[in-house]
Structures are given as structure tokens and as C-alpha cells.
GULOMI-269408 format. One record per atom (N, C-alpha, C, O): residue number from 1; atom name; x, y, z. Coordinates in Angstrom, 1 decimal. Last residue first. Layout:
# residues N
[NUM,CA,[X,Y,Z]];
...
# end
This chain:
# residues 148
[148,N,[-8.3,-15.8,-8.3]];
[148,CA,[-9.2,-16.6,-7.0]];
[148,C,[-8.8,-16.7,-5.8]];
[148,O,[-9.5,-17.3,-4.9]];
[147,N,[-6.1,-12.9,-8.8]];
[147,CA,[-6.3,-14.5,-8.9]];
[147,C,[-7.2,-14.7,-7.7]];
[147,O,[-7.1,-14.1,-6.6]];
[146,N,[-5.5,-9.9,-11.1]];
[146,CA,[-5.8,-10.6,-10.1]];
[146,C,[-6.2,-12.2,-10.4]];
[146,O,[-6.5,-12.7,-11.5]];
[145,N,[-3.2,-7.3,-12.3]];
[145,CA,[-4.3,-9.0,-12.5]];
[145,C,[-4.4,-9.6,-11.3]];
[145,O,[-3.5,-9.9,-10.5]];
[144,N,[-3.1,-4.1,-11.5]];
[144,CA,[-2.9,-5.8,-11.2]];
[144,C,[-3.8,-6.8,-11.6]];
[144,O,[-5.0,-7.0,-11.4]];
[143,N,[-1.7,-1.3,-11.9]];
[143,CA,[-3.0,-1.8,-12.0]];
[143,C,[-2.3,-3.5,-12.0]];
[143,O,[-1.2,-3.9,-12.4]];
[142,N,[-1.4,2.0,-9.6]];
[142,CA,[-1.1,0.3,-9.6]];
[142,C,[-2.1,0.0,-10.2]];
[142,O,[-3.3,0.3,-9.8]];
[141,N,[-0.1,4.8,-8.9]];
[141,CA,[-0.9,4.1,-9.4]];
[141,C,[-0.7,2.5,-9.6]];
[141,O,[0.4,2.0,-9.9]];
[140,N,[0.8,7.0,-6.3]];
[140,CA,[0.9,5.9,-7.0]];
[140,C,[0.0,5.4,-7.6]];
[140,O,[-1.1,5.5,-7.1]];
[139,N,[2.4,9.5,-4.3]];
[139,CA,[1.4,9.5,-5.0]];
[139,C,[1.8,7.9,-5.8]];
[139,O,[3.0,7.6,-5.9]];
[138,N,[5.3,9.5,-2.8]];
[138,CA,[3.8,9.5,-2.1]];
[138,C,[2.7,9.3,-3.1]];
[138,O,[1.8,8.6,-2.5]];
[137,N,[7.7,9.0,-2.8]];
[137,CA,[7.4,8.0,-3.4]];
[137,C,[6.1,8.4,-2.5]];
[137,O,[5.8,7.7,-1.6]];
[136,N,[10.5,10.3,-2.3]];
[136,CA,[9.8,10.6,-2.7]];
[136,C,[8.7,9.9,-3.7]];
[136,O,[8.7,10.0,-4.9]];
[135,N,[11.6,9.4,1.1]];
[135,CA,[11.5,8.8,-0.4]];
[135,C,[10.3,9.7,-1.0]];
[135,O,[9.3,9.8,-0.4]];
[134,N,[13.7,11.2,3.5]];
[134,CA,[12.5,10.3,3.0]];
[134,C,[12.6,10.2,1.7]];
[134,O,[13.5,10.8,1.1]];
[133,N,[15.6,11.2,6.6]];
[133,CA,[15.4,11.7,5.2]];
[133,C,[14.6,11.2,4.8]];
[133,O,[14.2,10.4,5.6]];
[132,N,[16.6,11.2,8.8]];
[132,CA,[15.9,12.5,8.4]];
[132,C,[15.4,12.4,7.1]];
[132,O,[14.9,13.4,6.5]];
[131,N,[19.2,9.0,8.7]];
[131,CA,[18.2,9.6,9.6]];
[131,C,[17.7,10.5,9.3]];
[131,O,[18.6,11.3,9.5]];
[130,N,[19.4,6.8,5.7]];
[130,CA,[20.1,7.1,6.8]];
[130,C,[19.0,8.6,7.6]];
[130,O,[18.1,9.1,6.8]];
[129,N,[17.3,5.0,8.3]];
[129,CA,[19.2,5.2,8.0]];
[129,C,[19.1,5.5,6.5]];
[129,O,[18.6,4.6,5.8]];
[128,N,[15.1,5.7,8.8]];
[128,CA,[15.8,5.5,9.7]];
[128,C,[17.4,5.8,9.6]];
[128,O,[18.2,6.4,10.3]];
[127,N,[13.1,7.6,6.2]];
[127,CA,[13.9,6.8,6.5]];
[127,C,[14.6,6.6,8.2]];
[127,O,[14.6,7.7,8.8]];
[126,N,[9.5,7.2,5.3]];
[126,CA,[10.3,8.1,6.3]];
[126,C,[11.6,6.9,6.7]];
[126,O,[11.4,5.8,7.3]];
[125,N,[7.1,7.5,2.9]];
[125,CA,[8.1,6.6,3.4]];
[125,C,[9.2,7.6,4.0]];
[125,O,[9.6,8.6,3.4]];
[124,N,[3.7,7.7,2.3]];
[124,CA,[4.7,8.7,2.5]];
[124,C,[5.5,7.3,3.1]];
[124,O,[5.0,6.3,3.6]];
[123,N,[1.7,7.3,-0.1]];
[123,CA,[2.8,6.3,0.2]];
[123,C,[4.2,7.0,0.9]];
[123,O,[5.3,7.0,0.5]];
[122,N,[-1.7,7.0,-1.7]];
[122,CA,[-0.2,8.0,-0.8]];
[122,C,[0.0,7.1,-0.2]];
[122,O,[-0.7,6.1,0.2]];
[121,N,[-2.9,5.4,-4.4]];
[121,CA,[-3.0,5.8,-3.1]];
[121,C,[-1.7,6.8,-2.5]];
[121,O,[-1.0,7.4,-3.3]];
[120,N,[-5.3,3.6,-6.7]];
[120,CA,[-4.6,4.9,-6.6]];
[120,C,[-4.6,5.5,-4.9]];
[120,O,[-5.6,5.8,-4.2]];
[119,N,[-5.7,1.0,-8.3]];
[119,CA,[-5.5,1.9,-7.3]];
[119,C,[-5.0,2.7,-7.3]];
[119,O,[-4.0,2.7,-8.0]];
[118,N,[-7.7,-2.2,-10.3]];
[118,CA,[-6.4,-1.0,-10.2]];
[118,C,[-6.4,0.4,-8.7]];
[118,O,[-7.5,0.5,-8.3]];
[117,N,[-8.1,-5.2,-11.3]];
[117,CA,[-7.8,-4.2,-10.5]];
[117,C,[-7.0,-2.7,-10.6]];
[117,O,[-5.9,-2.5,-11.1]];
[116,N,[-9.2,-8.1,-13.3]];
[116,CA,[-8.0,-6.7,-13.3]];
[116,C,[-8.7,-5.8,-12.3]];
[116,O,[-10.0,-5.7,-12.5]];
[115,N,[-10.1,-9.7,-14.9]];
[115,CA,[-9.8,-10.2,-13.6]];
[115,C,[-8.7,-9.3,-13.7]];
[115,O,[-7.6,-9.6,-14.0]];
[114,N,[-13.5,-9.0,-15.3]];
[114,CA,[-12.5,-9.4,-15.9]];
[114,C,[-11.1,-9.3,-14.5]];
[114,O,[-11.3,-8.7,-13.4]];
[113,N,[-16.0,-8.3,-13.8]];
[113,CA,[-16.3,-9.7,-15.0]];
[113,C,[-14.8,-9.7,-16.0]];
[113,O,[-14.7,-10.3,-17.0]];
[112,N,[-15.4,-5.1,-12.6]];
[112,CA,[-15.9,-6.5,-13.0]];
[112,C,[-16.0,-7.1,-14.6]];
[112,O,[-16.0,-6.7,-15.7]];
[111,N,[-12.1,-4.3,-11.4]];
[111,CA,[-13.3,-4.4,-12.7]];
[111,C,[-14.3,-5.6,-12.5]];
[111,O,[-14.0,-6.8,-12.4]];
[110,N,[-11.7,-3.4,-8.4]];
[110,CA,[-12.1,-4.5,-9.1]];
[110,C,[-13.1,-4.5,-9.9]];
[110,O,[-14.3,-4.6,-9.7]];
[109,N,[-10.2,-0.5,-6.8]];
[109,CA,[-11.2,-0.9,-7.6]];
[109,C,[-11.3,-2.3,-8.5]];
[109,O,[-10.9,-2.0,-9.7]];
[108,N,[-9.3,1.4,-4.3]];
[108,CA,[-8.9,0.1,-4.7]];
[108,C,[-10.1,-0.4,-5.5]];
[108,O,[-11.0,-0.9,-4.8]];
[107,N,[-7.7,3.8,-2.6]];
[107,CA,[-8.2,3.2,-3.3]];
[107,C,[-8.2,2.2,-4.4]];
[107,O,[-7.3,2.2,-5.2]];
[106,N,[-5.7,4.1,0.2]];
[106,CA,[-5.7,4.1,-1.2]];
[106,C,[-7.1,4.0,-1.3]];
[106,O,[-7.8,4.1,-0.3]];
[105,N,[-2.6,4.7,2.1]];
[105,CA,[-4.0,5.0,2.3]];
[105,C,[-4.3,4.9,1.1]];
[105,O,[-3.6,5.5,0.3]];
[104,N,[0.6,4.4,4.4]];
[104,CA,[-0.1,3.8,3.0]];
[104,C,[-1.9,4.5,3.1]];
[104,O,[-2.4,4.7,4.3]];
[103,N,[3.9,4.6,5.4]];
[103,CA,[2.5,4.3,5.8]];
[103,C,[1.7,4.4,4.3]];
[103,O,[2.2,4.4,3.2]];
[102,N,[6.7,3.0,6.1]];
[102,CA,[6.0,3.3,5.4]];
[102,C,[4.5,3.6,5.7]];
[102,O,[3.8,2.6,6.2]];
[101,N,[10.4,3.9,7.0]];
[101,CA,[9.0,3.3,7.9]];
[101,C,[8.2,3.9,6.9]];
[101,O,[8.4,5.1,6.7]];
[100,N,[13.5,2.5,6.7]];
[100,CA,[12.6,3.3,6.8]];
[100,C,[11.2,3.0,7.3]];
[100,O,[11.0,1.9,8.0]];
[99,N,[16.9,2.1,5.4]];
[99,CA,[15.7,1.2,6.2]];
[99,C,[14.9,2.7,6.6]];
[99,O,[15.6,3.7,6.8]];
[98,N,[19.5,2.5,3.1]];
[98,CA,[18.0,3.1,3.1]];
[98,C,[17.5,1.9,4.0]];
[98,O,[17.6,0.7,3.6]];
[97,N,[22.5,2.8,1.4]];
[97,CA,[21.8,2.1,2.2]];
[97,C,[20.8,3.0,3.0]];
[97,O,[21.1,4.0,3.6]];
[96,N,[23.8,4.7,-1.5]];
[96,CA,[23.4,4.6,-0.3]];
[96,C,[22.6,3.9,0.5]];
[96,O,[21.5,4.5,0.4]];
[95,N,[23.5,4.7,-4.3]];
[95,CA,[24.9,3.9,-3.4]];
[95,C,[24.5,4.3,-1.7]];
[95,O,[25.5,4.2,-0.9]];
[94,N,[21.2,5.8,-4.1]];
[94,CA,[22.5,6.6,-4.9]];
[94,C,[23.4,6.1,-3.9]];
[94,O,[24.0,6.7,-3.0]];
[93,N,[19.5,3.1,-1.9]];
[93,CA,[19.1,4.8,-3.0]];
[93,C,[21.0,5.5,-3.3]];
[93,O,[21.8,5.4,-2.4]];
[92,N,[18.6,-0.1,-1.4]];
[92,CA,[19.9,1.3,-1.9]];
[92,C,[19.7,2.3,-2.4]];
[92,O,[19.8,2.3,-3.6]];
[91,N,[16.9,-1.1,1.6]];
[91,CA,[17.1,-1.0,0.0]];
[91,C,[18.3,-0.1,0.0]];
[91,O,[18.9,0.4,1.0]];
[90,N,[13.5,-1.7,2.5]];
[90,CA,[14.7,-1.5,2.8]];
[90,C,[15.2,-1.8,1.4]];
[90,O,[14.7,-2.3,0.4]];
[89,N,[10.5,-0.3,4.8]];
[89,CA,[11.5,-0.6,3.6]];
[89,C,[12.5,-0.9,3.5]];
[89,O,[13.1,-0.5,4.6]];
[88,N,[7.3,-1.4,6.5]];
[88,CA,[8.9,-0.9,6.1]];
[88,C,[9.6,-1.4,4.8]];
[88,O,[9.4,-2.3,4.1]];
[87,N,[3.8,-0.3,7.7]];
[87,CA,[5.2,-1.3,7.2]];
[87,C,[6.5,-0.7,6.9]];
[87,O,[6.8,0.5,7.1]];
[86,N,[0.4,0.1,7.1]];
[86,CA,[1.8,0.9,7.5]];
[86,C,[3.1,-0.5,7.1]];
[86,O,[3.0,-1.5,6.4]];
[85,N,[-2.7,1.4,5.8]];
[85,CA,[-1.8,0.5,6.3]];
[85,C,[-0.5,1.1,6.6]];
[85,O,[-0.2,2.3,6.4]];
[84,N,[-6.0,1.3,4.1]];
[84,CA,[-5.0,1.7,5.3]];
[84,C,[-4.0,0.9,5.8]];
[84,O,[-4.3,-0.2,6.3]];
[83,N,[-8.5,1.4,1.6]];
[83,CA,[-7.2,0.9,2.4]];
[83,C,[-6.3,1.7,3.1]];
[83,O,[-5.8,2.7,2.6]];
[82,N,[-11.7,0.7,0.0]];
[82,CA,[-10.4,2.0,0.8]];
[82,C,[-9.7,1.0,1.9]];
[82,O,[-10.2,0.2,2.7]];
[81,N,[-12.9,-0.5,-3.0]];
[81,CA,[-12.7,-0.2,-1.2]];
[81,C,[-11.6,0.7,-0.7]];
[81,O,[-10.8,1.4,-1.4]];
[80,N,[-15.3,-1.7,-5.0]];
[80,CA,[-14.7,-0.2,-4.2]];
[80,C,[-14.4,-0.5,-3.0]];
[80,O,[-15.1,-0.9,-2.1]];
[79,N,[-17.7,-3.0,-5.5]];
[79,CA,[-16.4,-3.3,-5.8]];
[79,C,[-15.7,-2.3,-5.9]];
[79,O,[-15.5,-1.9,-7.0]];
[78,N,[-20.4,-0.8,-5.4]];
[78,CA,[-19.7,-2.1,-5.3]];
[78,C,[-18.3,-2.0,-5.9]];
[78,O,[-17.8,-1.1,-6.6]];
[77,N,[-20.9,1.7,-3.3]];
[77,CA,[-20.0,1.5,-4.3]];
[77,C,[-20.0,0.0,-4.5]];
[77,O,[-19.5,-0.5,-3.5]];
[76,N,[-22.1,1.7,-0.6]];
[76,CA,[-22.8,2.0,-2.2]];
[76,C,[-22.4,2.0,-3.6]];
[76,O,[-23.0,2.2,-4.6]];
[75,N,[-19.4,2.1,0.8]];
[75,CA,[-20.4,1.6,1.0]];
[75,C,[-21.3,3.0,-1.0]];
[75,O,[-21.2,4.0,-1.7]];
[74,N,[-16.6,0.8,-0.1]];
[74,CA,[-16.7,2.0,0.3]];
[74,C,[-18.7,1.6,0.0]];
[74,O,[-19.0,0.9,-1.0]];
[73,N,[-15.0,-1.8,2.4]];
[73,CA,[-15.7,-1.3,1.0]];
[73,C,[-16.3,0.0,1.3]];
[73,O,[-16.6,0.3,2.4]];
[72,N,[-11.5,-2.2,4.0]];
[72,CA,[-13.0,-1.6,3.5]];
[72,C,[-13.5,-1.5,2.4]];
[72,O,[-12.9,-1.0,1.4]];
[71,N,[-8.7,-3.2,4.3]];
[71,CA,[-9.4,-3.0,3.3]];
[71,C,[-10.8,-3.0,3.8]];
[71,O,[-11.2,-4.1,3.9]];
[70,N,[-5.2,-2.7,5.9]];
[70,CA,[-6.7,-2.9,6.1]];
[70,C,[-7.4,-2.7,5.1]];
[70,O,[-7.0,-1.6,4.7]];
[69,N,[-2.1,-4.4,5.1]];
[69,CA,[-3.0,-3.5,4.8]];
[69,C,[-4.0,-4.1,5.4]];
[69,O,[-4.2,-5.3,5.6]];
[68,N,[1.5,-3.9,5.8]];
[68,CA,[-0.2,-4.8,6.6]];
[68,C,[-1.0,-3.9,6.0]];
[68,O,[-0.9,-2.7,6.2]];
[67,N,[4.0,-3.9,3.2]];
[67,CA,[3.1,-3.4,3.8]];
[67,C,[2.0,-3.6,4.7]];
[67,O,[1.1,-3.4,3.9]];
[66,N,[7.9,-3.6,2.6]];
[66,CA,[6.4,-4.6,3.0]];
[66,C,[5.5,-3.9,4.0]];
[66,O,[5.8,-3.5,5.1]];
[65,N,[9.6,-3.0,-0.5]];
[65,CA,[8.8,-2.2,0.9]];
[65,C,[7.9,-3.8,1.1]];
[65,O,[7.4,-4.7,0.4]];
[64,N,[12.8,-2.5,-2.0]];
[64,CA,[11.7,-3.5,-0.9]];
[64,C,[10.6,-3.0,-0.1]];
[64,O,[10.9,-2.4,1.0]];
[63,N,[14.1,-0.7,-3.8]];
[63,CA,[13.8,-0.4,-2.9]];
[63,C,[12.7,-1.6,-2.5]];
[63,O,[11.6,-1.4,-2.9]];
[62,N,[17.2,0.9,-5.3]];
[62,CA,[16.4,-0.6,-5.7]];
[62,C,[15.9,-0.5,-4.2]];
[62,O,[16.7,-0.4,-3.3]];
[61,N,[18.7,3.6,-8.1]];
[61,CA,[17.6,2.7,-6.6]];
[61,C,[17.4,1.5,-6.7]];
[61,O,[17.3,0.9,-7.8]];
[60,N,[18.8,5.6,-9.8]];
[60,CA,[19.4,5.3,-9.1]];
[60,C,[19.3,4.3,-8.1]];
[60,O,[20.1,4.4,-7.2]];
[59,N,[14.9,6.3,-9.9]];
[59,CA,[16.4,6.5,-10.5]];
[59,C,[17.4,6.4,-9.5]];
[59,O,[17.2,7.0,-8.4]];
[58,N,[13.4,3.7,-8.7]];
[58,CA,[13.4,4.9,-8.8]];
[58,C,[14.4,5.0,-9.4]];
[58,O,[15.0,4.0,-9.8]];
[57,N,[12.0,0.7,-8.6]];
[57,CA,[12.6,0.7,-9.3]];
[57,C,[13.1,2.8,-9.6]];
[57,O,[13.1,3.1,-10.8]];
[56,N,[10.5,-1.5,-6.1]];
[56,CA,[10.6,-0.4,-6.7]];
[56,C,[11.5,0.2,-7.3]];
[56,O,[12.3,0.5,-6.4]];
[55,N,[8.3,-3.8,-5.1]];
[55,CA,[9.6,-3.8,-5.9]];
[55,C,[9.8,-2.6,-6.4]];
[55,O,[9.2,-2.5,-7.5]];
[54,N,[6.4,-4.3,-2.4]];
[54,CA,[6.3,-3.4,-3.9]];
[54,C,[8.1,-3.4,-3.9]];
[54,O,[9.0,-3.2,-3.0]];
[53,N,[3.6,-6.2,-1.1]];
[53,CA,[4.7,-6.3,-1.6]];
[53,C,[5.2,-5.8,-2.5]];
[53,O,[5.1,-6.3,-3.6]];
[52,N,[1.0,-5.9,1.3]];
[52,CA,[1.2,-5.8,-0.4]];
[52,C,[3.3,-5.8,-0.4]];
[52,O,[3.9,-5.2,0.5]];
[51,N,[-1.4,-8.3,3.2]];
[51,CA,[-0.3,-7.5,3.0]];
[51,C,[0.3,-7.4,1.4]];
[51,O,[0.2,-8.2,0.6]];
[50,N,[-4.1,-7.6,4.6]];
[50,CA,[-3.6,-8.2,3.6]];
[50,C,[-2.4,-7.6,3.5]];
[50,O,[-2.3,-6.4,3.8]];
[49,N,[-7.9,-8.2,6.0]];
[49,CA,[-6.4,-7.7,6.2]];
[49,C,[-5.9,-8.8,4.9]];
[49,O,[-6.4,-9.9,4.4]];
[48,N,[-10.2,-9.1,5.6]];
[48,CA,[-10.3,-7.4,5.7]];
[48,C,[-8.7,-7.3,5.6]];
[48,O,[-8.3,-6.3,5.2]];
[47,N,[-10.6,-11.9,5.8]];
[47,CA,[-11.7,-10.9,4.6]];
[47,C,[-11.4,-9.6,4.5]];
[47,O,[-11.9,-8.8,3.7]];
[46,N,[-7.1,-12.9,5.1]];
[46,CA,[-8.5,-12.9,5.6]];
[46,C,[-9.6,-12.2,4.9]];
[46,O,[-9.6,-12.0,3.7]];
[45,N,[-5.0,-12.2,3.7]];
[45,CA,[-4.6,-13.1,5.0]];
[45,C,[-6.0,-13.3,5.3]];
[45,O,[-6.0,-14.3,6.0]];
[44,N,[-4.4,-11.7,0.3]];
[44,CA,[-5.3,-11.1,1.4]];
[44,C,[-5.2,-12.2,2.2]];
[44,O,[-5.3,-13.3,1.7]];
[43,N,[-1.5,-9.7,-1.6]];
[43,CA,[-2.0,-11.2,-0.6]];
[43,C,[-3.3,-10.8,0.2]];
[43,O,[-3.3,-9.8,0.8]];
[42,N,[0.0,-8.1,-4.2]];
[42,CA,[-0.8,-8.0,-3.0]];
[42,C,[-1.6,-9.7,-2.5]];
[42,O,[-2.1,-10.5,-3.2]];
[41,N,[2.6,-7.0,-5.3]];
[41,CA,[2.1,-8.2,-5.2]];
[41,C,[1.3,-7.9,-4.2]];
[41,O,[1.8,-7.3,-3.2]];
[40,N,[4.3,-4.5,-7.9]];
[40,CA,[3.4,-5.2,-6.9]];
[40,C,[3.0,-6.3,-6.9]];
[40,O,[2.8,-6.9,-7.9]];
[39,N,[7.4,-3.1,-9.6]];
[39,CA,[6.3,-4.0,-9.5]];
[39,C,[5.3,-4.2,-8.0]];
[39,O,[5.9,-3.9,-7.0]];
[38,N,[7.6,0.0,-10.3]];
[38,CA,[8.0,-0.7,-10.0]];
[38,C,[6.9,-1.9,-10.0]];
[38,O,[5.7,-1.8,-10.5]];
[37,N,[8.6,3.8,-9.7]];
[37,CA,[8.0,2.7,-10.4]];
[37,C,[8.6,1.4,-10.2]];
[37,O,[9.8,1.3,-10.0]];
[36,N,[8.5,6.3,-8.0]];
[36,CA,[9.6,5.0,-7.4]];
[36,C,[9.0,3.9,-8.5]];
[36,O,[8.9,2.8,-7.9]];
[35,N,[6.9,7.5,-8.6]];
[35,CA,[7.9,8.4,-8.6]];
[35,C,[9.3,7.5,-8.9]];
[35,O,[10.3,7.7,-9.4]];
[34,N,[4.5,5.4,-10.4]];
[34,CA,[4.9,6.6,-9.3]];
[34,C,[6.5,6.6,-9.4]];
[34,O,[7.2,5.8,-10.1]];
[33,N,[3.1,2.6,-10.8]];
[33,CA,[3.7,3.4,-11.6]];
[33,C,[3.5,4.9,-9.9]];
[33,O,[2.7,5.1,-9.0]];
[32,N,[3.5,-0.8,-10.5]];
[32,CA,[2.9,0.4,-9.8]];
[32,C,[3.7,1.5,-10.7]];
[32,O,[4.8,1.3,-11.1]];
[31,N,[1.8,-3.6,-12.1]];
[31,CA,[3.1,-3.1,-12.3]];
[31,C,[2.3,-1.6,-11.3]];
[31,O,[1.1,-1.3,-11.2]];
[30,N,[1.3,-6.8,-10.6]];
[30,CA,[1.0,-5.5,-11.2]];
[30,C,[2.1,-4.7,-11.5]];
[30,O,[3.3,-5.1,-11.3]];
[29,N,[-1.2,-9.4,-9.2]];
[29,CA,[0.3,-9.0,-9.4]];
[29,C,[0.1,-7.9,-10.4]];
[29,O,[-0.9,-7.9,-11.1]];
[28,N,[-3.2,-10.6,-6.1]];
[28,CA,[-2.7,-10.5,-7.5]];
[28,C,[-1.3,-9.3,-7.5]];
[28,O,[-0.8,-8.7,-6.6]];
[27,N,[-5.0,-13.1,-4.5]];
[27,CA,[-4.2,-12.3,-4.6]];
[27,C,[-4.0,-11.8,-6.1]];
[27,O,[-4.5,-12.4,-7.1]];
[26,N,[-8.2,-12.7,-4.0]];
[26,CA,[-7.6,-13.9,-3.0]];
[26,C,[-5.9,-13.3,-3.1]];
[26,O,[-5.4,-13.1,-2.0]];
[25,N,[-11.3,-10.8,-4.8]];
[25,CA,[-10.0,-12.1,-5.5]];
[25,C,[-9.1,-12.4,-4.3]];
[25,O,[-9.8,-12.2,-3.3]];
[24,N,[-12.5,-9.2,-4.0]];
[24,CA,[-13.4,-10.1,-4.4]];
[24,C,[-12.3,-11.0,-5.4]];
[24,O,[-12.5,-11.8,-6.3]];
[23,N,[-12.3,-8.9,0.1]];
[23,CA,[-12.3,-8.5,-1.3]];
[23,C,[-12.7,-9.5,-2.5]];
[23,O,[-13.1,-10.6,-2.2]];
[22,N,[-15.0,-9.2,2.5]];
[22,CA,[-13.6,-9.4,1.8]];
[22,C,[-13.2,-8.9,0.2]];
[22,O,[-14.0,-8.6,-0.7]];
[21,N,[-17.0,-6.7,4.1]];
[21,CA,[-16.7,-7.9,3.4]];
[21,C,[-15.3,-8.1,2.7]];
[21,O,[-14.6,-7.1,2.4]];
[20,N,[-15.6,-6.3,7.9]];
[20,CA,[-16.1,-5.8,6.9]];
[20,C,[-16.1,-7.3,5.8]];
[20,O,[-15.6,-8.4,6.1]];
[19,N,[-16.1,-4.7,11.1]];
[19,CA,[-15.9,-5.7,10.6]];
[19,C,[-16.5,-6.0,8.8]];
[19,O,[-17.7,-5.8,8.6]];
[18,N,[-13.5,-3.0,12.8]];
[18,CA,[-14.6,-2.8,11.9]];
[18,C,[-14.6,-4.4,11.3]];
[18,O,[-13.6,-5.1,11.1]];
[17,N,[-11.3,-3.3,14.3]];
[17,CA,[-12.7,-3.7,15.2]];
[17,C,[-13.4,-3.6,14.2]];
[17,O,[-14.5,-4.1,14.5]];
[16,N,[-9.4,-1.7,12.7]];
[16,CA,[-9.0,-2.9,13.2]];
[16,C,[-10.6,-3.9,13.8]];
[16,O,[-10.8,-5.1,13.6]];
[15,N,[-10.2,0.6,12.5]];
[15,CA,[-10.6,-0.1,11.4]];
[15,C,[-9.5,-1.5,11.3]];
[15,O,[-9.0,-2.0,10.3]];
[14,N,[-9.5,1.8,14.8]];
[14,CA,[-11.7,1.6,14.7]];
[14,C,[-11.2,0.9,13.4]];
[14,O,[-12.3,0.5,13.0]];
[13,N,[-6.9,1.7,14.8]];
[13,CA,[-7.8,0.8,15.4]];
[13,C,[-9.3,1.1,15.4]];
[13,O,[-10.1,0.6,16.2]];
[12,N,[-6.9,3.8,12.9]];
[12,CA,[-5.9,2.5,12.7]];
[12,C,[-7.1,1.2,13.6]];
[12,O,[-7.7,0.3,13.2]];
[11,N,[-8.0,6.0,13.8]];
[11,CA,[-8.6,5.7,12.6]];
[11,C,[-8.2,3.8,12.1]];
[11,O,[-8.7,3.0,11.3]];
[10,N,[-6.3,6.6,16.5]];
[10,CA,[-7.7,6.2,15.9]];
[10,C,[-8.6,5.2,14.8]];
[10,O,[-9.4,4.2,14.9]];
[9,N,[-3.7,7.2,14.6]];
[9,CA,[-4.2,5.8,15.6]];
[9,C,[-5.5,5.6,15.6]];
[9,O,[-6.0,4.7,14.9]];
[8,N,[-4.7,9.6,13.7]];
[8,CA,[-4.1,8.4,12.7]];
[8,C,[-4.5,7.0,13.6]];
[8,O,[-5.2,6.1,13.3]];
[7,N,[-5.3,11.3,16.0]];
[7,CA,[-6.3,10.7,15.1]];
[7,C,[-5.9,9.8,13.9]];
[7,O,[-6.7,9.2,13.3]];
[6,N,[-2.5,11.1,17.1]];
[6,CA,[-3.3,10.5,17.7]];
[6,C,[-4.6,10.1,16.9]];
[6,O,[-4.9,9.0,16.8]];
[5,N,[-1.0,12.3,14.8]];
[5,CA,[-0.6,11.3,15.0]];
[5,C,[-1.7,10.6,16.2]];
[5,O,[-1.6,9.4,16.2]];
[4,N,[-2.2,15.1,14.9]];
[4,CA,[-2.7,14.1,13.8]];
[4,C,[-2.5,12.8,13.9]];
[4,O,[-3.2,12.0,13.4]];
[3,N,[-1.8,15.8,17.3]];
[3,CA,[-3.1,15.6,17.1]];
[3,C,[-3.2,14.4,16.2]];
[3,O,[-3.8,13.3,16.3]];
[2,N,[1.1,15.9,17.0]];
[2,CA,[0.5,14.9,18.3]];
[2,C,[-1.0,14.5,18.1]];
[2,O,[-1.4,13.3,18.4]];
[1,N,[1.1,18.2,15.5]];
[1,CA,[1.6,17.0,15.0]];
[1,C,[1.1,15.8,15.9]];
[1,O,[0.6,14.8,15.4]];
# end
């Protein structure tokens, strides 16, 4: 466990120092489909970082996550990138109050010549309160209109 959690860091900061191109819209909005369905908003703060915003809608539930994402392009691919990120949740699962800790890893594709996106990533969420437990919300799809 120590391993993985040291090569997670790794990977976190060589792709904090990487320096890469930006994505090819500014923000957009979507519906995410997975375990926890729900809506998205993603923001880019710069050319490589960005934070995503997911409304999630599970059975029984109402769940807030906010996420820091890093975005790379995946080289030879245009308009392909890979994302990494982490953040938190908060919310109600089965009349129960839920704060947690989210990590994130995707792909990320911009159709060209129409202004739609879509992704597919893991979304393990590990709660605080209440203690040991987690969201079964790892696999996702999101497709988003995107804006300039």
C-alpha cells in the first residue's frame, strides 16, 4: 500500500512540473452517467489545471464533489488528453451525512468542429464521516457541451 501511495505522489508531482498544451475550450457542462449519475461542470484555471464540479444523483443520495484536475495530451493523439486529480465530497447518502476524499484519473476527448466532449474515468471516493466507508461511484462517463 505505501508503494502505491508513494508512486501515486510521484505521478501527482511530475505532472505538476510537466509543462503541457491547454485544452481546446475554456469551460463546459454535461450530464455524467455512473453508479452516482448526475450532472458536471468543468472550469480550466490555466493551460493544464482545472477544476470539475459533479452533482450526483445515486439512489437515495445527494452528493457535491469538488475536484483539482491536471490535464495532459496524450501525444499523437490530437484532441486527447489524460487527467489526474483529487478533492472532496459532501452530501447525504440513506439519510445519512457523508464528507469524504475523492481521487480521479480519465480520459478526455474534444470532437472536433462541434462543441461536445466526452470521458471516461475512475472516481474512487473514500468517506471520513461516516469512517470506513465509500461511494460506489468508480467507473464514469460524461458527455459535455463545451464553451470558448
Amino acid at each position: 500500500m505505501v508503494r502505491k501511495l508513494k508512486f501515486l505522489g510521484f505521478i501527482i508531482l511530475m505532472t505538476i512540473f510537466y509543462n503541457v498544451k491547454s485544452q481546446e475550450y475554456f469551460n463546459s457542462l454535461g450530464l455524467r452517467i455512473s453508479p452516482g449519475p448526475g450532472l458536471t461542470y468543468k472550469v480550466f484555471l490555466n493551460k493544464s489545471s482545472g477544476l470539475e464540479f459533479l452533482l450526483s444523483f445515486p439512489p437515495s443520495s445527494l452528493i457535491f464533489t469538488g475536484l483539482y484536475e491536471y490535464n495532459m495530451p496524450v501525444k499523437n493523439v490530437k484532441l486527447l488528453y489524460w487527467y489526474i486529480g483529487c478533492g472532496g465530497h459532501i452530501g447525504f447518502d440513506n439519510d445519512e451525512s457523508v464528507i469524504g476524499f475523492d481521487l480521479i484519473v480519465g480520459l478526455e476527448y474534444k470532437i472536433p468542429d462541434i462543441p461536445i466532449s466526452v470521458s471516461l474515468d475512475l472516481k474512487p471516493s473514500f468517506n471520513f464521516i461516516p469512517p470506513g466507508s465509500y461511494l460506489n461511484d468508480f467507473v464514469g462517463f460524461s458527455i459535455r457541451y463545451t464553451f470558448k
